[in-house]
DOKE-87649 format. One record per atom (N, C-alpha, C, O): residue in three letters; x, y, z. Coordinates in steps of 0.05 Angstrom, whole numbers, padded with zeros to 5 digits, always signed. Each point is the difference from the previous one (the first is absolute). Example, Ala and Ser with C-alpha at 12.3 -4.5 7.8 and 13.67 -1.06 7.14 Angstrom:
residues 2
ALA+00264-00114+00156;ALA-00018+00024+00000;ALA+00018+00024+00000;ALA+00021+00000+00013;SER-00028+00021-00027;SER+00016+00024+00001;SER-00015+00022+00014;SER+00010+00022+00004;
end
This chain:
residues 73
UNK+00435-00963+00689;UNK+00026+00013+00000;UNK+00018-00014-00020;UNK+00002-00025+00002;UNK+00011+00038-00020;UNK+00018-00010-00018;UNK+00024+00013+00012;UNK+00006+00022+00010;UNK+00008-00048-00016;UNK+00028+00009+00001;UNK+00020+00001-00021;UNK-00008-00014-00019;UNK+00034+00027+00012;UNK+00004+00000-00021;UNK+00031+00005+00000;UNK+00012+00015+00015;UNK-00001-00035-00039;UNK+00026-00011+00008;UNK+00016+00019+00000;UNK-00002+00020-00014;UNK+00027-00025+00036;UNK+00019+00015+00002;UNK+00017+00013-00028;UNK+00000-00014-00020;UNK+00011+00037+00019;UNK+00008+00006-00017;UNK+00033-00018-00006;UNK+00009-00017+00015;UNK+00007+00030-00046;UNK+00017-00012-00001;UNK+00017+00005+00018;UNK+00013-00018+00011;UNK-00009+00058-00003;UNK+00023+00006+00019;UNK-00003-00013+00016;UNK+00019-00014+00006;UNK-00051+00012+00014;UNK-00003-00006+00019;UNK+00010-00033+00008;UNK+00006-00005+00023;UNK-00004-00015-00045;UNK+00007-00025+00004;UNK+00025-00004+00007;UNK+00010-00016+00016;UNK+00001+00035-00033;UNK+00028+00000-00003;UNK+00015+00008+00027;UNK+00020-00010+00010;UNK-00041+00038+00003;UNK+00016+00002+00028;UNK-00007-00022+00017;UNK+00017-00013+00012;UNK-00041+00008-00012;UNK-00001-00028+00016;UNK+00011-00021+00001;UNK-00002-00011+00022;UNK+00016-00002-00042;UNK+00018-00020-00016;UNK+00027+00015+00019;UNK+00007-00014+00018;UNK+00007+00036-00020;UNK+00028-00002+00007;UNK-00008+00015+00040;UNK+00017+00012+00012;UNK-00041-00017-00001;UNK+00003+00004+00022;UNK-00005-00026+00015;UNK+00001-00003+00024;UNK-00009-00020-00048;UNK+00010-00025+00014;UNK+00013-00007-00006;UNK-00005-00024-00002;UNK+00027+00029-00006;UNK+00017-00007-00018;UNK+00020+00006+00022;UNK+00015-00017+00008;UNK-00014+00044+00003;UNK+00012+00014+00024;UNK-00003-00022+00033;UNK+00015-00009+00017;UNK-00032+00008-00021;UNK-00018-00004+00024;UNK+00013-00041+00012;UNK+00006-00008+00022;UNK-00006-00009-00052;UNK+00010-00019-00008;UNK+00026-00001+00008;UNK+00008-00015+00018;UNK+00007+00032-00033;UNK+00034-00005+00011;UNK+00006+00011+00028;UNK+00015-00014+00012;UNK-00022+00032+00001;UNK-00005+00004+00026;UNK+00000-00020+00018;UNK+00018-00004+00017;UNK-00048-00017-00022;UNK+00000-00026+00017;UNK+00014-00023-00008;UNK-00001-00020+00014;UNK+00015+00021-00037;UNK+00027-00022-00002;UNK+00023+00003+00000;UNK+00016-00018-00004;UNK-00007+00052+00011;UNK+00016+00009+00010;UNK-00002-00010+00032;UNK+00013-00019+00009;UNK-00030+00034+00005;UNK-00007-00014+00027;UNK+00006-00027+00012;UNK+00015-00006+00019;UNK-00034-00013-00040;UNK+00002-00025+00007;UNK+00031-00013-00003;UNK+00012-00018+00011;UNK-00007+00032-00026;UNK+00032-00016-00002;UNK+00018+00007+00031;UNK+00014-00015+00013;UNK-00021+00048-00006;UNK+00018+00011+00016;UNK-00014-00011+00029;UNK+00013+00003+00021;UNK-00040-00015-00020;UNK-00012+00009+00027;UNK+00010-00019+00017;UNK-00009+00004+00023;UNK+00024-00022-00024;UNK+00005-00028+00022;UNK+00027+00010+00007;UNK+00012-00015+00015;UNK+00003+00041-00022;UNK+00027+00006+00009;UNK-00009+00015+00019;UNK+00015+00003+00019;UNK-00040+00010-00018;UNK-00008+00022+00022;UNK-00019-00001+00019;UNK-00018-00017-00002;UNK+00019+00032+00022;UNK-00019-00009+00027;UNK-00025+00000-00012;UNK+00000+00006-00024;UNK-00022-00010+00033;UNK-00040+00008-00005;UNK+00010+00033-00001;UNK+00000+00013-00021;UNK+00008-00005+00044;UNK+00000+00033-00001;UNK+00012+00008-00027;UNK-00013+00013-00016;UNK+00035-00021+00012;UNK+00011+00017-00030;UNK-00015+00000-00020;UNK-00005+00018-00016;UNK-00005-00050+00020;UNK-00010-00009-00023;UNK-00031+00022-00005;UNK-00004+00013-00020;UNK-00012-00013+00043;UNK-00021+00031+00006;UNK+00012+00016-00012;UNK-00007+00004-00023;UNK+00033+00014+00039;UNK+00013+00028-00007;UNK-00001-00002-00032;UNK-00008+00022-00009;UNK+00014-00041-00011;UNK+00002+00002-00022;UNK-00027+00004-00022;UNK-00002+00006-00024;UNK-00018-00012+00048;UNK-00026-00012-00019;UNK-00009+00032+00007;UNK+00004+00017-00018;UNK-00012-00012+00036;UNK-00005+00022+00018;UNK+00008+00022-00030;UNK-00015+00010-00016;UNK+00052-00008+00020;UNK+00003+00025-00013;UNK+00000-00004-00030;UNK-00006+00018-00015;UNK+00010-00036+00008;UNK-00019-00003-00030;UNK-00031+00012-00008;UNK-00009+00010-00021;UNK+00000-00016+00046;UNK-00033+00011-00002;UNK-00001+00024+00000;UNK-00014+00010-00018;UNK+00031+00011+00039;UNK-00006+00024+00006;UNK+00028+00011-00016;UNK+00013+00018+00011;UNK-00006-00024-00028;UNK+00019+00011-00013;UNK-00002+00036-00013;UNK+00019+00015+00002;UNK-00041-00009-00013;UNK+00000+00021+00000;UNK+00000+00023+00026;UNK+00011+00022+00000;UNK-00029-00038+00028;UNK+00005+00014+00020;UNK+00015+00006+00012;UNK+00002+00021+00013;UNK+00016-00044-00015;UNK+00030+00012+00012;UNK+00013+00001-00025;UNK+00023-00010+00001;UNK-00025+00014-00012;UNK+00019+00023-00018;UNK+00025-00013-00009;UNK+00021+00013-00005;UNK-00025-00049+00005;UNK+00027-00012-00002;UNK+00016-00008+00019;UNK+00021-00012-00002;UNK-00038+00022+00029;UNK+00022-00010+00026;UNK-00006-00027+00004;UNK-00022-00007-00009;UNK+00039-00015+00025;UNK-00010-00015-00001;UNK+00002-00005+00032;UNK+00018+00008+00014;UNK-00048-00028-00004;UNK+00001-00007+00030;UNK+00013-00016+00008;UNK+00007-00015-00019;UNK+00004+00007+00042;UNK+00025-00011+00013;UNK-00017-00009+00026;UNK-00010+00019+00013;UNK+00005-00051-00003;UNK-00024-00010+00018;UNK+00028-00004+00027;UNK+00020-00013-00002;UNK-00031+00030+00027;UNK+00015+00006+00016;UNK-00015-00020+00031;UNK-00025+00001-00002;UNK+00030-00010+00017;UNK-00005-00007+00021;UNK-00005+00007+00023;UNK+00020+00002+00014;UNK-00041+00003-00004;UNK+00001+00027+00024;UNK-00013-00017+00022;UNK-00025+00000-00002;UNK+00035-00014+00023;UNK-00025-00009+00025;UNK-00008-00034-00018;UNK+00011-00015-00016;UNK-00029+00017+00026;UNK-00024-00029-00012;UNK+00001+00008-00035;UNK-00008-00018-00014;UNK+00015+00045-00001;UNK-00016-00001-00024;UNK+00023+00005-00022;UNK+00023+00003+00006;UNK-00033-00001-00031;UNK+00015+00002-00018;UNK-00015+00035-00006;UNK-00023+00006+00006;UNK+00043+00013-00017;UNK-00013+00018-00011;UNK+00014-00002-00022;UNK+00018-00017+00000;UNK-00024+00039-00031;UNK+00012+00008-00019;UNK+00000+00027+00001;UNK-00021+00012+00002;UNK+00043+00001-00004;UNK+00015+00024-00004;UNK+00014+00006-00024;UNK+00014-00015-00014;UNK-00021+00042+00010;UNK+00021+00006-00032;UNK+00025-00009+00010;UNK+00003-00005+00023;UNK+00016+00004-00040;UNK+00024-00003-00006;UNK+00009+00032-00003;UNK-00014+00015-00014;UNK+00040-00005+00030;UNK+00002+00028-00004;UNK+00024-00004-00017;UNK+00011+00020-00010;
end
């Protein structure tokens, strides 16, 4: 099986989706010691699923013994 090197576009998108991906977690790291574990989740969470929610972002709510995450309305 040969494999065969990525193209230029292709480097290039790869290059600015860590590039994305990079300032995200030092964005984070700077903000994460002002915020609970939960926010700090709600943030990682809706970063991940950002296309699925469509931009909404989750808000980590307390219900009983547990933490849930809920959109933000």
């Amino acid at each position: 099986m040969s494999l065969k090197a990525p193209s230029r576009k292709a480097r290039v998108r790869l290059r600015l989706t860590l590039d994305r991906i990079g300032a995200f977690l030092n964005c984070l790291a700077r903000t994460a010691e002002q915020l609970s574990v939960e926010a700090v989740w709600a943030v990682i969470l809706s970063a991940a699923f950002v296309k699925w929610l469509r931009g909404r972002v989750l808000q980590p709510v307390s219900e009983g013994g547990q933490t849930l995450l809920q959109l933000a309305k």
